[in-house]
C-alpha positions in Angstrom: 164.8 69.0 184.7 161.7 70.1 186.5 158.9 72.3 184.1 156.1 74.1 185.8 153.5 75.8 183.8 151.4 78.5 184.7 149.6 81.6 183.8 145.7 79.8 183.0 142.6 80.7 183.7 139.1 81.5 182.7 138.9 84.1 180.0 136.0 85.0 177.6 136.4 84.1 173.8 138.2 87.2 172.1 140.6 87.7 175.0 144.3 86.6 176.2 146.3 85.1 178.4 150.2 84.2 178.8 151.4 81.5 179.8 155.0 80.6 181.5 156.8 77.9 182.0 159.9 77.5 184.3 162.0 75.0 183.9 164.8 73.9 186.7 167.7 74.0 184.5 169.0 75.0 181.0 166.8 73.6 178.6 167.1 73.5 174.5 164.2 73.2 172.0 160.8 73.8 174.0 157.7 73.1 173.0 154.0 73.9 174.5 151.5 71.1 174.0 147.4 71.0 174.9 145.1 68.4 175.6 141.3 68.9 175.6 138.9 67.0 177.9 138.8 63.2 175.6 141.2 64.0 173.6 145.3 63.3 172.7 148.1 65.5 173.9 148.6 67.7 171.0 151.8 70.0 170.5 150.8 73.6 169.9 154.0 75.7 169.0 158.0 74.7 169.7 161.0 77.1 169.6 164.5 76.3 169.2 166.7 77.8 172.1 167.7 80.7 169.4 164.3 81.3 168.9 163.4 80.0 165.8 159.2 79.0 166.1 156.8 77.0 164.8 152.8 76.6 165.5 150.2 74.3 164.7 147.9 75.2 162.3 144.5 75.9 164.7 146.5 79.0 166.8 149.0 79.8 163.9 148.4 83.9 164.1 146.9 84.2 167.5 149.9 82.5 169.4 153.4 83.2 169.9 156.0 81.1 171.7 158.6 83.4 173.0 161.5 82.4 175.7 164.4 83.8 178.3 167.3 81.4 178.3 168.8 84.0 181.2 165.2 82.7 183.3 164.8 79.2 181.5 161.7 80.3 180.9 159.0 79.8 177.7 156.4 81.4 177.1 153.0 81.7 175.2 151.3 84.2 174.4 147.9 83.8 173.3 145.4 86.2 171.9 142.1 85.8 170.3 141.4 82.7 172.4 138.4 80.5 171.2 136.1 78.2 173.1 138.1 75.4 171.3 141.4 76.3 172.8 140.3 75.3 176.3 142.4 72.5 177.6 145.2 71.9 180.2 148.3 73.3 178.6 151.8 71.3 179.4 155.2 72.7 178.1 158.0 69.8 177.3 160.6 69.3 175.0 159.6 68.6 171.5 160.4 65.0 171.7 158.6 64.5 175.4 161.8 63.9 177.2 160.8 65.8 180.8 158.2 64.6 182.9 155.4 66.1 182.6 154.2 68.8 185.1 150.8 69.3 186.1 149.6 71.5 183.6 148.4 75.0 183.5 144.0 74.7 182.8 142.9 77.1 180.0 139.0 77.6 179.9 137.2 79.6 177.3 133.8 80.7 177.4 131.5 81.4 174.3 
């Protein structure tokens, strides 16, 4: 399976964005991850292919992960974005079993 992410940009703090990512075949548990300039590869939300969420604690109430199994598609919706949530965001399975794409870069100015 082949994931591309996409939907970031440069966005002032308080605003949104959405971000997709389209995978090249059926896919089960999703999951987006983020990784800051020096820093790890952090996962951010997952969803099970029924739906069922969950999110780390930093975007917990600003972020929802949502998807279309009909599009293989996940999604994230992010609102209230901070400076802090600026990173290159990658969507993967949970457990890292795709290859990684190249990333979708969310900035966020102050």
């Amino acid at each position: 399976v082949q994931l591309q992410a996409s939907g970031g940009g440069l966005v002032q703090a308080g605003e949104s964005l959405r971000l997709s990512c389209a995978a090249s075949g059926s896919v089960f548990s999703m999951a987006w991850f983020r990784q800051a300039p020096g820093k790890q590869r952090d996962v951010v939300a997952t969803i099970t292919r029924s739906g069922s969420a969950t999110y780390a604690d930093a975007v917990k109430g600003r972020f929802t992960i949502s998807r279309d199994n009909s599009k293989n598609t996940v999604y994230l919706q992010m609102n209230s974005l901070k400076p802090e949530d600026t990173a290159v965001y990658y969507c993967n399975s949970p457990f890292r079993s795709y290859s990684w794409g190249q990333g979708t870069l969310v900035t966020v100015s102050s």
